[in-house]
GUNUZA-921375 format. One line per field, with one value per atom (N, C-alpha, C): residue in one letter; atom name; x negated, y negated, z. Coordinates in nm, 3 decimals, always signed. Each point is the difference from the previous one (the first is absolute). Layout:
// GUNUZA-921375
type [A,...]
atom [CA,...]
x [X,...]
y [Y,...]
z [Z,...]
END
This chain:
// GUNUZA-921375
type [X,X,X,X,X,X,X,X,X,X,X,X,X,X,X,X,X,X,X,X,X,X,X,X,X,X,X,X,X,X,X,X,X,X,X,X,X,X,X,X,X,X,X,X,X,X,X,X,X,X,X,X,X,X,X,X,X,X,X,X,X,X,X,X,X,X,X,X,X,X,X,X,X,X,X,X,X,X,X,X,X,X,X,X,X,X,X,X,X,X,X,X,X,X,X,X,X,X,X,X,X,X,X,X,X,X,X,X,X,X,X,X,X,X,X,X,X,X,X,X,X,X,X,X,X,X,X,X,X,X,X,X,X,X,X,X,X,X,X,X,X,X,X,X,X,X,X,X,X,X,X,X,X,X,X,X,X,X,X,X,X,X,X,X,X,X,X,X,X,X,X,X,X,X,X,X,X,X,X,X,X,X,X,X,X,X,X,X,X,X,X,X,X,X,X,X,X,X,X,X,X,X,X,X,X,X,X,X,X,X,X,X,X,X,X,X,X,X,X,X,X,X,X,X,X,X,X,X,X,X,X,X,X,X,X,X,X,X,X,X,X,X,X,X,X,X,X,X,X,X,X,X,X,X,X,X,X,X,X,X,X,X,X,X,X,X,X,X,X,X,X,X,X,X,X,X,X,X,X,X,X,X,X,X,X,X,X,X,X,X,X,X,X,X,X,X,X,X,X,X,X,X,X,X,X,X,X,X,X,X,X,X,X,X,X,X,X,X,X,X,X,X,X,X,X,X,X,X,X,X,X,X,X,X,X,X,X,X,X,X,X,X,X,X,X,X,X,X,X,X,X,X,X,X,X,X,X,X,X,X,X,X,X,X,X,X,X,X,X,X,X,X,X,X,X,X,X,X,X,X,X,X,X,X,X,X,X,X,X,X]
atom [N,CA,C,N,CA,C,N,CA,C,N,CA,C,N,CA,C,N,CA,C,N,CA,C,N,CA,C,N,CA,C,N,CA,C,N,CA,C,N,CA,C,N,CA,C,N,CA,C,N,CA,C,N,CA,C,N,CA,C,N,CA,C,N,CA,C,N,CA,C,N,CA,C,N,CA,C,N,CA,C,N,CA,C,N,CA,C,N,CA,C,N,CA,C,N,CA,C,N,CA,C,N,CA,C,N,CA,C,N,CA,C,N,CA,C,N,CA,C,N,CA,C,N,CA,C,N,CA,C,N,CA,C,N,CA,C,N,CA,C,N,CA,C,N,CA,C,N,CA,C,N,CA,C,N,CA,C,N,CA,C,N,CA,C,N,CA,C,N,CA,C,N,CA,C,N,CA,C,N,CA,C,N,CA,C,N,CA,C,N,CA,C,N,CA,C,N,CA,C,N,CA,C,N,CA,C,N,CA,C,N,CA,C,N,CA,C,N,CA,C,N,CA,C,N,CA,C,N,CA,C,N,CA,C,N,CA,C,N,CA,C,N,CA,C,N,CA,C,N,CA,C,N,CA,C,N,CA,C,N,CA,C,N,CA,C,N,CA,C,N,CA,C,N,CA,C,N,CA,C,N,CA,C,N,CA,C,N,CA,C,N,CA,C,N,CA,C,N,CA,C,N,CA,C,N,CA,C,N,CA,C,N,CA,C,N,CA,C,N,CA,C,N,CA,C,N,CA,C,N,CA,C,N,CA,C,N,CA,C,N,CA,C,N,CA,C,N,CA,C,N,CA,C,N,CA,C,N,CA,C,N,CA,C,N,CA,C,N,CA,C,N,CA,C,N,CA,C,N,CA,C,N,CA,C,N,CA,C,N,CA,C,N,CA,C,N,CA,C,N,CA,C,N,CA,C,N,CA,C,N,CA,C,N,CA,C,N,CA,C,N,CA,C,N,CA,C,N,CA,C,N,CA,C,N,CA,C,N,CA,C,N,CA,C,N,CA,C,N,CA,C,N,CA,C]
x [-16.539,+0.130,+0.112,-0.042,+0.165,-0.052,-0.105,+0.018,+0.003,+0.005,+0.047,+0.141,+0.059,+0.141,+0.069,-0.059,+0.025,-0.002,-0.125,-0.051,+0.148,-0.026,+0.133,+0.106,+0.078,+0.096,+0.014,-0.098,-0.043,+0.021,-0.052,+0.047,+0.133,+0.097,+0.146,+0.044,-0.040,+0.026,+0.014,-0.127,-0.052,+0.101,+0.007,+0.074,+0.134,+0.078,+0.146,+0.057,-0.094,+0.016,+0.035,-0.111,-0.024,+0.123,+0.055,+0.101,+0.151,-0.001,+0.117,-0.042,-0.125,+0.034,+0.040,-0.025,+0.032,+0.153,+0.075,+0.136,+0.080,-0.063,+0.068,+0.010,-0.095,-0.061,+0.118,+0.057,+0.102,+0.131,+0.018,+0.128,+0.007,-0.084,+0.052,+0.010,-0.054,+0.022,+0.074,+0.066,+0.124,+0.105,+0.030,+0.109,-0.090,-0.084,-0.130,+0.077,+0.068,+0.078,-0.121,-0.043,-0.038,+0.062,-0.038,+0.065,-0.062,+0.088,-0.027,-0.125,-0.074,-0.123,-0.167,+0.069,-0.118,+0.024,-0.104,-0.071,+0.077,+0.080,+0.074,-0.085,-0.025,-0.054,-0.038,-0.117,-0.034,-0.027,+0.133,-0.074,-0.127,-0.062,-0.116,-0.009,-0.100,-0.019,-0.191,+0.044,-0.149,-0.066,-0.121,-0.086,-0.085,+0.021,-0.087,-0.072,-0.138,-0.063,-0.093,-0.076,-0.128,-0.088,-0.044,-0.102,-0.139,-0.122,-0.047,-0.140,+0.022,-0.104,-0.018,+0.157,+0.033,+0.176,-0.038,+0.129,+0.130,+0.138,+0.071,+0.056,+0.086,+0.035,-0.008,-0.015,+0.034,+0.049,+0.038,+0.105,-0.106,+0.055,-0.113,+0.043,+0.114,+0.043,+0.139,+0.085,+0.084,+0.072,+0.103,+0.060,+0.065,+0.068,+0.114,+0.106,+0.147,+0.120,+0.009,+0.084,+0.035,+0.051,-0.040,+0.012,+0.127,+0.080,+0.137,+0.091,+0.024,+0.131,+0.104,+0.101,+0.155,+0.050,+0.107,+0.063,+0.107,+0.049,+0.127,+0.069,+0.146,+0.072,+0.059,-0.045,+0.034,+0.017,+0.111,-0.009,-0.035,+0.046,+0.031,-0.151,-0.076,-0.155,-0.117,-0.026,-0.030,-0.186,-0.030,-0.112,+0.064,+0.120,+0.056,-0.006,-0.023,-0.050,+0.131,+0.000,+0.169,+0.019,-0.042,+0.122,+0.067,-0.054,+0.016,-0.085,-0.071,-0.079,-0.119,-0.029,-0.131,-0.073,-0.098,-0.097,-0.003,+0.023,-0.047,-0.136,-0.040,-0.084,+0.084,-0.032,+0.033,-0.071,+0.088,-0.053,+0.115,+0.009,+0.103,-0.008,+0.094,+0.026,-0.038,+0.051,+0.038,-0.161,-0.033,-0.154,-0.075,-0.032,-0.045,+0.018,+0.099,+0.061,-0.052,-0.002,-0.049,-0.133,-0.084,-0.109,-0.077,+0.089,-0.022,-0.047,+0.119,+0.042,-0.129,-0.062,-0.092,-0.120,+0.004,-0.172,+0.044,+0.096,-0.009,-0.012,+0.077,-0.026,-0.163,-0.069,-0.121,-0.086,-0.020,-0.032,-0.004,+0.136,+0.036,-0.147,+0.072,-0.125,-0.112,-0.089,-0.105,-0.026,+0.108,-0.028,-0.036,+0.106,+0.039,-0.180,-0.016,-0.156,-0.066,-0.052,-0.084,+0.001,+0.146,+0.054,-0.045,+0.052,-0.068,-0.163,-0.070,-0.090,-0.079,-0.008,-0.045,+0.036,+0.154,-0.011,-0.073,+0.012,-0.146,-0.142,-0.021,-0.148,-0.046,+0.140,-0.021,+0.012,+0.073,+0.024,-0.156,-0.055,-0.113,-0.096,+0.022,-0.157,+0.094,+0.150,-0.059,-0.016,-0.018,-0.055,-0.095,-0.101,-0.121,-0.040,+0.062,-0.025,+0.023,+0.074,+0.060,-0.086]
y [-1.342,-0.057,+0.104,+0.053,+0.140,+0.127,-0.011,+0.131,-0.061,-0.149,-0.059,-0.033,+0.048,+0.003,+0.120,+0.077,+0.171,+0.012,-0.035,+0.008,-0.058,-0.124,-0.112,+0.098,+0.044,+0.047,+0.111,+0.100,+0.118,-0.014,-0.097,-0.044,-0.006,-0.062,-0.017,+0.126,+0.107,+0.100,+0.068,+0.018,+0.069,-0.087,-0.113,-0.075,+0.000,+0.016,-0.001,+0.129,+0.156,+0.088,+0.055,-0.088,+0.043,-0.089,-0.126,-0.035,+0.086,+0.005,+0.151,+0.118,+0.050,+0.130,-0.086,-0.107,-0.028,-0.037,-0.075,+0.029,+0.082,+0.123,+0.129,+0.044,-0.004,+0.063,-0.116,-0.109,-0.019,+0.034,+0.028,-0.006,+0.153,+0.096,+0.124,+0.028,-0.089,-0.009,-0.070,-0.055,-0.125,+0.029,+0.146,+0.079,+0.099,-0.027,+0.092,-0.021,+0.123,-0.065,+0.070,-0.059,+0.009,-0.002,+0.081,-0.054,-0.187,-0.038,-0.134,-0.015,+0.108,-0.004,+0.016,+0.047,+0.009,-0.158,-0.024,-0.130,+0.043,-0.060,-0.027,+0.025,+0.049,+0.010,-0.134,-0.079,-0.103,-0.007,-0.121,-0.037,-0.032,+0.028,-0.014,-0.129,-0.067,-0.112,+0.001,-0.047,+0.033,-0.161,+0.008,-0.172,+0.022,-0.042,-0.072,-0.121,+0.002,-0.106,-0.004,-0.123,-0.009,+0.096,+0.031,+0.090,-0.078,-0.050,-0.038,+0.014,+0.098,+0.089,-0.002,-0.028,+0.002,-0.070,-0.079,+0.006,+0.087,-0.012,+0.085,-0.032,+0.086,+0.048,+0.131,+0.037,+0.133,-0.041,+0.168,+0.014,-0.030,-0.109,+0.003,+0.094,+0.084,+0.061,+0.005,+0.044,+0.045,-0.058,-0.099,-0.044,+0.077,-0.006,+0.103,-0.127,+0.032,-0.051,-0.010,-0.009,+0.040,+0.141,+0.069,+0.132,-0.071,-0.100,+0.022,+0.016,+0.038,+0.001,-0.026,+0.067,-0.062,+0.142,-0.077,+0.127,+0.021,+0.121,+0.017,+0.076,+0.009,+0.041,+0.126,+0.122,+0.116,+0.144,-0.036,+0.129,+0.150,-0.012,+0.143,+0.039,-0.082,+0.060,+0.117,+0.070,+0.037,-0.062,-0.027,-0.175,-0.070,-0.008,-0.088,-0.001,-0.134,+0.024,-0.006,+0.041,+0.010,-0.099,-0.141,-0.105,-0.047,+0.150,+0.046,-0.152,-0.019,-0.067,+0.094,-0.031,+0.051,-0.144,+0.005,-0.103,+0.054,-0.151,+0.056,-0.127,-0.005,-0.120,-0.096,-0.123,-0.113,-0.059,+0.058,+0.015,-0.056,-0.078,-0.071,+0.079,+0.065,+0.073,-0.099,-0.126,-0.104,-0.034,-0.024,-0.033,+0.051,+0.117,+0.139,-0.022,+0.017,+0.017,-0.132,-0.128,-0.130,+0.053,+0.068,-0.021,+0.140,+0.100,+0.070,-0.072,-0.051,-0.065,-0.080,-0.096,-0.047,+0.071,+0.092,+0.116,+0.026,+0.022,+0.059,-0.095,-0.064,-0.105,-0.041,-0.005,-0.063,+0.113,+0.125,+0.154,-0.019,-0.034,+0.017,-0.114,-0.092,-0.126,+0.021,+0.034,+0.096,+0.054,+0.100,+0.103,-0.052,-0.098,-0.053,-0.098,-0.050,-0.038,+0.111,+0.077,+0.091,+0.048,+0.001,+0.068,-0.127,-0.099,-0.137,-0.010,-0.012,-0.043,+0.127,+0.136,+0.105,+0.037,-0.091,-0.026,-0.123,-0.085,-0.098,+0.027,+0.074,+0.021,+0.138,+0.077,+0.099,-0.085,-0.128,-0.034,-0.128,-0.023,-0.038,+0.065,+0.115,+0.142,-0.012,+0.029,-0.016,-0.058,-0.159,-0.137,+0.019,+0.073,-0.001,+0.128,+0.078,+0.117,-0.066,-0.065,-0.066,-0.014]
z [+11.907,+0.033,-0.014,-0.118,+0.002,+0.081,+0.089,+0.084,+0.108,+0.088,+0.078,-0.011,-0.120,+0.014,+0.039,-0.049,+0.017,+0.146,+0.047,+0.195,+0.038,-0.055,+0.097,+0.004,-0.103,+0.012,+0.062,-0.025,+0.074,+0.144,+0.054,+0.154,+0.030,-0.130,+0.041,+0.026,-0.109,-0.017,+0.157,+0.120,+0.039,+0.126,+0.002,+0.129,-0.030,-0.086,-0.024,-0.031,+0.002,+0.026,+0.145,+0.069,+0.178,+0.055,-0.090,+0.060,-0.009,-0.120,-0.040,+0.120,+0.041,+0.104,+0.075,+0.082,+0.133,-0.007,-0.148,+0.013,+0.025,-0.073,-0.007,+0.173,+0.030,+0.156,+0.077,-0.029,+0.093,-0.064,-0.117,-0.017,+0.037,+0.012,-0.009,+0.160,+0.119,+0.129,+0.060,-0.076,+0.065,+0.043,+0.043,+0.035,+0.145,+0.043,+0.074,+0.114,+0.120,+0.089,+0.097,+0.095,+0.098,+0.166,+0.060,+0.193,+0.024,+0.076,-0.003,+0.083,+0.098,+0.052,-0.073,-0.157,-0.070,-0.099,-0.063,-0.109,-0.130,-0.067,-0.098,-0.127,-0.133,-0.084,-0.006,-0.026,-0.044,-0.147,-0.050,-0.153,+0.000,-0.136,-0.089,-0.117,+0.061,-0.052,-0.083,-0.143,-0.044,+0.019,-0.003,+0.044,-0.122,-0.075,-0.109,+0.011,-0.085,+0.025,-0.112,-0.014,-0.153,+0.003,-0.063,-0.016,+0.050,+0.103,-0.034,-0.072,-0.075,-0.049,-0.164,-0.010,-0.153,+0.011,-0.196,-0.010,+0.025,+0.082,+0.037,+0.138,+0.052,+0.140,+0.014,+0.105,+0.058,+0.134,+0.050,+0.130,+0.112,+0.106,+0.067,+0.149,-0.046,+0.141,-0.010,+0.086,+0.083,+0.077,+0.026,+0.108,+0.057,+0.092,+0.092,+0.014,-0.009,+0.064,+0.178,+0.050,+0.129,+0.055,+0.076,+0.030,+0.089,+0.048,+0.092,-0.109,-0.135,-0.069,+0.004,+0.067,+0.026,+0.068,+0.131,+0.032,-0.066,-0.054,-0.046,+0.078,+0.064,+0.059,-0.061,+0.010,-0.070,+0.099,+0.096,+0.101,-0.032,-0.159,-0.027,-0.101,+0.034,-0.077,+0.075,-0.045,+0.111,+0.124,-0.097,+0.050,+0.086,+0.063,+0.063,+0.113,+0.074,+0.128,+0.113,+0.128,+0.100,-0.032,-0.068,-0.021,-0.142,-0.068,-0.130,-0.115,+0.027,-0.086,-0.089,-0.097,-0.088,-0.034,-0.078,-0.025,-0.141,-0.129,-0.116,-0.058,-0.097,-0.053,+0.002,+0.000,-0.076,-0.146,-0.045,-0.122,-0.111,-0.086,-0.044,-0.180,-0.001,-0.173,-0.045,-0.040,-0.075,-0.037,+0.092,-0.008,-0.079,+0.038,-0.052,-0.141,-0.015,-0.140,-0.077,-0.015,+0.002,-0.067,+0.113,+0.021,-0.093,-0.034,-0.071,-0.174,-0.005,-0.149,+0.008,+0.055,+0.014,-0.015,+0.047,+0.003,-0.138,-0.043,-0.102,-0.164,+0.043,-0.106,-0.007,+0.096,+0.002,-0.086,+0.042,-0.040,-0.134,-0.057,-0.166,-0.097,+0.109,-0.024,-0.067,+0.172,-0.046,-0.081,-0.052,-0.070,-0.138,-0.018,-0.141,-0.054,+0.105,+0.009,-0.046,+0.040,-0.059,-0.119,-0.017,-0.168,-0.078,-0.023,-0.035,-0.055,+0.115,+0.009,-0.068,+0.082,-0.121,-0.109,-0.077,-0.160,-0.047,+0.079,-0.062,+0.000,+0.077,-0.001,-0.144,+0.004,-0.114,-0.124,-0.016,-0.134,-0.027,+0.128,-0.022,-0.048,+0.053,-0.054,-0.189,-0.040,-0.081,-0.087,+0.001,-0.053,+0.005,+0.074,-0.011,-0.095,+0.018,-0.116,-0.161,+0.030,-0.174,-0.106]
END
């Protein structure tokens, strides 16, 4: 039971990590200006799901956003097309940010699980040493 807790959490660990890169990977592209004839950076969306192998989740993949982003009206970029438009993500800070605090809070979680659970199992070894 306490190394099915360790696993469990271990999974949070391993899925609320991959969710933190894929935040990072939009917030650090949410400014990506493109010509309006190329595909917009697409946000990164992680898909989690049960493990069905074992207690847990893991990542079961990768979503993609929409590659049309938004035109922004910026004559003076140089991406800009003769009707001075560029293309950036649609990608919402607010969100991001939301959604950071969230990966991360969950992470700590995790973490705090493991710390936990591998002081109970040490203060069990030593009850049994006693």
């Amino acid at each position: 039971m306490t190394f099915d807790a360790i696993g469990i959490a271990g999974t949070g660990l391993t899925t609320h990590r991959k969710w933190l890169d894929a935040i990072s990977d939009n917030i650090a592209n949410i400014n990506t200006a493109v010509t309006p004839a190329a595909p917009a950076f697409q946000q990164r969306y992680v898909l989690v799901e049960n493990s069905p192998h074992s207690p847990g989740v893991y990542v079961a993949g990768t979503e993609l956003g929409s590659a049309e982003g938004r035109l922004v009206h910026q004559p003076d970029h140089p991406l800009a097309d003769a009707d001075g438009y560029v293309r950036y993500p649609d990608i919402d800070l607010g969100d991001q940010m939301s959604q950071l605090i969230l990966a991360q809070r969950g992470y700590q979680a995790s973490a705090g699980t493991v710390d936990r659970v591998r002081s109970a199992y040490e203060a069990a070894l030593q009850i049994g040493r006693g």
